[in-house]
Structures are given as structure tokens and as C-alpha cells.
C-alpha positions as CSV (number, residue, x, y, z in Angstrom):
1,X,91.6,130.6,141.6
2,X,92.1,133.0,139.4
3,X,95.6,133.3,137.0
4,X,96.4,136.8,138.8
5,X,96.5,134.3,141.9
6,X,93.8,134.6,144.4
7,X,95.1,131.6,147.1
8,X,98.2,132.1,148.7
9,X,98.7,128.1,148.7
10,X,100.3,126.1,145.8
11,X,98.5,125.3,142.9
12,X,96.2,122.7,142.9
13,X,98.5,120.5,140.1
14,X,101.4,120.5,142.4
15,X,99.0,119.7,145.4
16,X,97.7,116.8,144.0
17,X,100.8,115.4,141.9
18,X,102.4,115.4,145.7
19,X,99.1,113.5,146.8
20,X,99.8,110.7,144.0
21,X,103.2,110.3,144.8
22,X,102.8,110.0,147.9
23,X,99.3,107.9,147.6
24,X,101.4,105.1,145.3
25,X,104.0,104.8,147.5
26,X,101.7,104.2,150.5
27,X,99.4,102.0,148.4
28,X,101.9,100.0,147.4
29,X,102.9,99.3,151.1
30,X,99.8,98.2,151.8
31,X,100.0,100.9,154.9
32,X,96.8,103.3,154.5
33,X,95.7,102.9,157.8
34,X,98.9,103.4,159.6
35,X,99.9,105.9,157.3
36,X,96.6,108.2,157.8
37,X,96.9,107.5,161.9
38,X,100.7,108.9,161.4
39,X,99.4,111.7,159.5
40,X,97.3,112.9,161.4
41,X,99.3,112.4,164.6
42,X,101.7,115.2,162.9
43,X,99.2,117.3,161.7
44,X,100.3,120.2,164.0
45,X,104.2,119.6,162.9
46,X,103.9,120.6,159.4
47,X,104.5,124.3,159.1
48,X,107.6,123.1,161.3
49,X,108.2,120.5,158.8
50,X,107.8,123.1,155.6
51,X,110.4,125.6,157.9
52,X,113.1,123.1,158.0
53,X,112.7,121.7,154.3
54,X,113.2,124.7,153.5
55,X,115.9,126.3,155.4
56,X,117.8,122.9,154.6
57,X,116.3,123.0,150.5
58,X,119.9,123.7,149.5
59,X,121.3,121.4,150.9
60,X,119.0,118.4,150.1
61,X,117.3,119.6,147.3
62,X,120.1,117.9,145.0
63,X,119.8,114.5,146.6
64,X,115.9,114.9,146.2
65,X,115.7,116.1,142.6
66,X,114.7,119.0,140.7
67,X,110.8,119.4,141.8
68,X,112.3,119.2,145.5
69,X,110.8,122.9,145.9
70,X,107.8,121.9,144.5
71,X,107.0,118.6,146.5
72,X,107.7,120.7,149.8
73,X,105.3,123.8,148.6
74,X,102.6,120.8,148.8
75,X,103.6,120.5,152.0
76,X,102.6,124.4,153.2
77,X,98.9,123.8,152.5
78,X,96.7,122.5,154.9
79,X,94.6,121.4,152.3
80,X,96.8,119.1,150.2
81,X,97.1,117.5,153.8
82,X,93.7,116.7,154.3
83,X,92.9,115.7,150.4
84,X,95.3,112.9,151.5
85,X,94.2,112.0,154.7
86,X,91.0,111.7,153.1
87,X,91.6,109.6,150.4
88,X,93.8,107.1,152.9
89,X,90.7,106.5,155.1
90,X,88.6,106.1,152.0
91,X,90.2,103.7,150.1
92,X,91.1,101.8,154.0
93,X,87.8,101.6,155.0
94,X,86.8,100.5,151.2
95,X,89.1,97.6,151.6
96,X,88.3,96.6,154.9
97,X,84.4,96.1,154.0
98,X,85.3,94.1,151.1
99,X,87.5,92.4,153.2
100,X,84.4,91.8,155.3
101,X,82.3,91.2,152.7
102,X,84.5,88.1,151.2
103,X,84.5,85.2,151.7
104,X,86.9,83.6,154.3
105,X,89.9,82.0,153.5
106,X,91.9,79.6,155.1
107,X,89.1,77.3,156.4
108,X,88.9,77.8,160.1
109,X,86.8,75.2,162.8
């Protein structure tokens, strides 16, 4: 990209600030799995979901603080989308073979 522009999506720093955000909070949760199956499942939603943030920005955009514009650009780009989606499955299946590879706990029969 190019700083005359040269992608008609956001810029990669707002793209993958939204991708941390919203990575922390799901990490935190404990919920990568669910979260990428949801995700994905809503995939074809998101232009709808970029349409209504935005027709309701002014509205909302006070309650959600002053990068709300910013956060919902993320959501226009197919890309940012999928950066996510891959790192959820990554870091999922990372802790599911560790899981696998630990040792078990609780002492069963």
C-alpha cells in the first residue's frame, strides 16, 4: 500500500488494533473455539453489519467512544475478518494439543 492509497480497505494499523481488541477480550474468555465457529457462521452478515453501524454511528458512536468509526471500518474488510478467524483456530488448536499432550489431572480409574 502505497501513502496515495492503493486498497480501498482500512489501514492495516486499524485492522489489526480491532483484531487485538477483539482477540483479548475473547482470550480472556477462554472462548476461541466458539468464538471462531460464531464467526464464521456470520461471515456473510458483515457488510450488513458495517451498513447498520453505520447508519446508526451517530447515534451509538458516543456510548462506544471516540475510535467508534474506526473499530467499525475494521469491520468493512474481509480481510481483518479472516486475520482473526485465523488466529482463533490457531491459538485453539495450539491449546488443545498441549492439552493433549499434558499430563492428566484429576486421577481417573
Amino acid at each position: 500500500m502505497t501513502a496515495t492509497g492503493g486498497s480501498s480497505g482500512p489501514p492495516f494499523d486499524a485492522g489489526q488494533r480491532f483484531i487485538e481488541s477483539v482477540f483479548g477480550w475473547i482470550a480472556r474468555k477462554n472462548l476461541q473455539a466458539p468464538a471462531a465457529m460464531v464467526l464464521e457462521m456470520h461471515r456473510p452478515l458483515m457488510p450488513l453489519a458495517w451498513s447498520t453501524a453505520m447508519l446508526f454511528g451517530g447515534v451509538v458512536a458516543p456510548f462506544f467512544g471516540p475510535d467508534y468509526y474506526e473499530k467499525i471500518e475494521a469491520l468493512r474488510d474481509p480481510a481483518v475478518l479472516d486475520r482473526l478467524l485465523k488466529r482463533l483456530e490457531d491459538t485453539a488448536r495450539e491449546e488443545g494439543g498441549s492439552r493433549r499432550a499434558g499430563p492428566e489431572k484429576g486421577g481417573g480409574p
